[in-house]
C-alpha positions as CSV (number, residue, x, y, z in Angstrom):
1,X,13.5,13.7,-2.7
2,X,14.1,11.6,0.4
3,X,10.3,12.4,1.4
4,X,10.8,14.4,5.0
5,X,9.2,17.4,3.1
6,X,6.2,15.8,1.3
7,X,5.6,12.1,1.1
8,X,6.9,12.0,4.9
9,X,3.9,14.4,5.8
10,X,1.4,12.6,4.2
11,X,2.0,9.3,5.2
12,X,2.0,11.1,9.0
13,X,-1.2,12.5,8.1
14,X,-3.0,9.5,7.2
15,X,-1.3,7.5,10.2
16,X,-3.3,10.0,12.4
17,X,0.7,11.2,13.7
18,X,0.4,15.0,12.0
19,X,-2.1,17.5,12.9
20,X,-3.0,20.6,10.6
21,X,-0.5,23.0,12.6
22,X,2.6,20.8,12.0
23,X,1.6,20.1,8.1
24,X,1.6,23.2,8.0
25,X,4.9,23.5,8.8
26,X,6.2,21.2,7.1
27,X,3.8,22.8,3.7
28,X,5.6,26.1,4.1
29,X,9.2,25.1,4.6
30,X,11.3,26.0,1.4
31,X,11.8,22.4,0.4
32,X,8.1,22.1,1.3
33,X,7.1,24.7,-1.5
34,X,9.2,22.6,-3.9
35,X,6.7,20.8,-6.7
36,X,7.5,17.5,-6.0
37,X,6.5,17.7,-2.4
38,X,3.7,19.9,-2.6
39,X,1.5,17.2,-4.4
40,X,2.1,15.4,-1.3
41,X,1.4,17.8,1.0
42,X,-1.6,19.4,-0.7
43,X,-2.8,15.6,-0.7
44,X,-2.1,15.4,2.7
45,X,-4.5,18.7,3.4
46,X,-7.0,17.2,1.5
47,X,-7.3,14.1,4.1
48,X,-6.9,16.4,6.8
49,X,-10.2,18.5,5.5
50,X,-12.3,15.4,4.1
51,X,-11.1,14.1,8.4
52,X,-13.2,17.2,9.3
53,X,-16.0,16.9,6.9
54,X,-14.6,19.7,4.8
55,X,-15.3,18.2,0.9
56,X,-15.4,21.4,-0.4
57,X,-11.8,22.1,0.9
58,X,-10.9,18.5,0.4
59,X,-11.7,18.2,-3.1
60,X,-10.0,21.6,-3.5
61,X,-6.6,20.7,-2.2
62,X,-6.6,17.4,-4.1
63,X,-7.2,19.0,-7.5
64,X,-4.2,21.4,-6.5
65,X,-1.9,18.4,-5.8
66,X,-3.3,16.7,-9.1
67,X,-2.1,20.3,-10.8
68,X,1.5,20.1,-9.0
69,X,2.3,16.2,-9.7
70,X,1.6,16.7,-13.8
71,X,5.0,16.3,-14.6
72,X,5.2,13.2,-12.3
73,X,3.4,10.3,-14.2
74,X,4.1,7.6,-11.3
75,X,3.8,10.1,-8.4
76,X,0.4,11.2,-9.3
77,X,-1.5,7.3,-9.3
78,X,0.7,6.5,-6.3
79,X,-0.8,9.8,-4.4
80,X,-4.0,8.9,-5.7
81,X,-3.8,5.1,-4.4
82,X,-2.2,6.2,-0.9
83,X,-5.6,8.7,-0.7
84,X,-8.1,7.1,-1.8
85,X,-9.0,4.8,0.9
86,X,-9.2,8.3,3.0
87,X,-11.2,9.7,0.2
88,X,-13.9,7.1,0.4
89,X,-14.0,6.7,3.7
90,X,-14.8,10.6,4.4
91,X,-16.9,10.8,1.0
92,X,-14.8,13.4,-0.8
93,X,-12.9,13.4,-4.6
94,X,-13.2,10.8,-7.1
95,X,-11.6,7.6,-5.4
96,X,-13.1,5.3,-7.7
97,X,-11.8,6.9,-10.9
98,X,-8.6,7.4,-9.6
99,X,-8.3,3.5,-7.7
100,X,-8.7,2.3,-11.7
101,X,-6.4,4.9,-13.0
102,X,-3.7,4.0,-10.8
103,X,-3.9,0.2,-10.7
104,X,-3.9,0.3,-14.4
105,X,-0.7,2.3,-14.2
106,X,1.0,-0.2,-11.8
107,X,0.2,-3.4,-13.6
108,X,1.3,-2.1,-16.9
109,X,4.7,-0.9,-14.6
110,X,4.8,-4.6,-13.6
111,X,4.3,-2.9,-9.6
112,X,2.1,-5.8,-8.6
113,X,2.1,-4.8,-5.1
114,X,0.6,-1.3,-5.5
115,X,-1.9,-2.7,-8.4
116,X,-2.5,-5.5,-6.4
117,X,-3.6,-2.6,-3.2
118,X,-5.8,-0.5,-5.4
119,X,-7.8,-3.8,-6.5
120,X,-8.1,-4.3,-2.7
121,X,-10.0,-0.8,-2.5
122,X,-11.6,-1.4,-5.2
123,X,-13.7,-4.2,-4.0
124,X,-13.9,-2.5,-0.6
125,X,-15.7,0.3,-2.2
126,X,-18.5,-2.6,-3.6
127,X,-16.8,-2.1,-7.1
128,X,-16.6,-4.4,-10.0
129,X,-12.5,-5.5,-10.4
130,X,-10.5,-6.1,-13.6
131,X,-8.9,-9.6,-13.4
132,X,-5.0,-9.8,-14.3
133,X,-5.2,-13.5,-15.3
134,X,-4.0,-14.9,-18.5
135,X,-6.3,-14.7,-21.3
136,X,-7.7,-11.5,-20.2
137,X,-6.9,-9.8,-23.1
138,X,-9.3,-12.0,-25.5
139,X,-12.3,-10.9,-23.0
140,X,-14.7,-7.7,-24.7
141,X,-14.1,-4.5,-22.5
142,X,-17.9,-4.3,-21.5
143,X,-17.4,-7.8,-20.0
144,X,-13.9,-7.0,-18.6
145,X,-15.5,-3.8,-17.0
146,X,-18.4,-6.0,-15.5
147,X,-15.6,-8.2,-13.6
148,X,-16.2,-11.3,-15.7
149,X,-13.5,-13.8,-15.3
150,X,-11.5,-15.4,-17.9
151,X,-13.5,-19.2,-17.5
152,X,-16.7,-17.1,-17.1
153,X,-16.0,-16.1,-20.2
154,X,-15.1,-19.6,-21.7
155,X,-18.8,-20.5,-20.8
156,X,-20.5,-17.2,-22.1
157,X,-18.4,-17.8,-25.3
158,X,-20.6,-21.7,-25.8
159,X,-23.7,-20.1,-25.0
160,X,-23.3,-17.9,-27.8
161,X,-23.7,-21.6,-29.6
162,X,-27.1,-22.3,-27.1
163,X,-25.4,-25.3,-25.6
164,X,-26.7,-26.7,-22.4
165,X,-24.6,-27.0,-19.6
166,X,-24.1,-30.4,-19.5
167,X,-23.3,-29.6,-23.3
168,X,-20.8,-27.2,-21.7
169,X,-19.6,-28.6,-19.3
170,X,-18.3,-31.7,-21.5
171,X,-16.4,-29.3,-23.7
172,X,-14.6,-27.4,-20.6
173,X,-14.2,-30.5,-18.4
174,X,-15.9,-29.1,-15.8
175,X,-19.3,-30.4,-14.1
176,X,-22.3,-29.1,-15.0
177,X,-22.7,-27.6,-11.4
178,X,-20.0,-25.3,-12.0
179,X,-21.4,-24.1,-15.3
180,X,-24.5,-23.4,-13.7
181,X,-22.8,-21.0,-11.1
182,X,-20.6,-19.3,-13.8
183,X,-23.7,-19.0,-16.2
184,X,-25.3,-17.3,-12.6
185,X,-22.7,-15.1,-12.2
186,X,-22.8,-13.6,-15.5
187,X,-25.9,-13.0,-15.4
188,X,-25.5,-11.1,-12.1
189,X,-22.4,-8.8,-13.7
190,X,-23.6,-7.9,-16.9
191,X,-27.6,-7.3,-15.0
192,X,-29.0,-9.2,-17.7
193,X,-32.7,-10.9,-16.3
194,X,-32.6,-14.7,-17.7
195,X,-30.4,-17.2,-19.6
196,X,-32.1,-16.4,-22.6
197,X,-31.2,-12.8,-22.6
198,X,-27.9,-13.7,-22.0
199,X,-27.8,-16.0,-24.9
200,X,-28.7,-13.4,-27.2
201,X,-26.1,-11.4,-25.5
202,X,-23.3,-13.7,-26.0
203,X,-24.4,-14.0,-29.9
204,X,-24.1,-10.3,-30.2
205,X,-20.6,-9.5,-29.3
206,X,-19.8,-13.3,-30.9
207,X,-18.1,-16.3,-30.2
């Protein structure tokens, strides 16, 4: 459990301090073969392989260390979050899928430092990003998965009404400026062509 036999390994690995011959090692000790450090070091095989342009071998050892953490709710996001900038980087797995998965795990487990990393990625990887800002939860999920914010979504919620954004502006104390960059932005994030389509948008899902 302390980590010499798995997590130990794989933070070497992506470090650049552990080569293939002394993972392997390390893989094929008896405490290596264990479950609990095998998802680390099959992860860490996987970085080694995608390193080397290898995403056939990559991808394989990652869905073996996937299989092996099962049982380990937390160990499996925080393997996926400590491999996915690797992942990306060398183009192998699903780094996108598991970035989300695992920074949903760690905000619900009030980890804000590890959700707070995956976000980072996230971004990185040109990626739309969840907000964790009070008064999320009243946001649609189509407009939380397009990386609206929560005062983006104060304005999209008056143009349901067709208001102006002076109109808008009066009602959220803000200048009309700003409402004409937030009513900008959402147009940009949900892809939608004009202000018009975007009222008929905001009536849709409703004020």
């Amino acid at each position: 459990m302390s980590g010499r036999h798995g997590l130990g390994p794989l933070l070497d690995v992506l470090a650049g301090d552990l080569g293939p011959d002394e993972l392997a090692v390390a893989a094929t000790a008896p405490a290596g073969r264990l479950r609990w450090n095998r998802q680390f070091t099959a992860l860490a095989e996987a970085v080694l392989h995608g390193r080397h342009g290898d995403s056939a071998r990559a991808e394989a050892a990652a869905k073996e260390a996937r299989e092996a953490a099962r049982p380990y709710r937390m160990a499996i996001h925080l393997g996926a979050r400590l491999v996915a900038e690797a992942a990306l980087a060398d183009g192998w797995g699903d780094p996108v899928p598991w970035l989300r998965a695992a920074e949903e795990y760690f905000h619900d487990a009030a980890v804000p430092a590890v959700a707070g990393a995956c976000r980072v990625l996230l971004r990185r990887a040109g990626e739309p990003v969840r907000q964790r800002r009070p008064g999320l939860h009243r946001l649609p999920r189509e407009l939380l998965d397009a990386g609206v914010t929560v005062r983006e979504y104060d304005v999209f919620r008056l143009l349901a009404h067709r208001l102006g954004n002076t109109e808008i502006a009066r009602r959220l104390l803000i200048s009309p400026k700003t409402v004409e960059k937030h009513v900008s932005s959402l147009m940009t994030k949900t892809k939608l062509p004009d202000r018009v389509t975007l009222f008929a948008y905001a009536s849709d899902i409703g004020p």
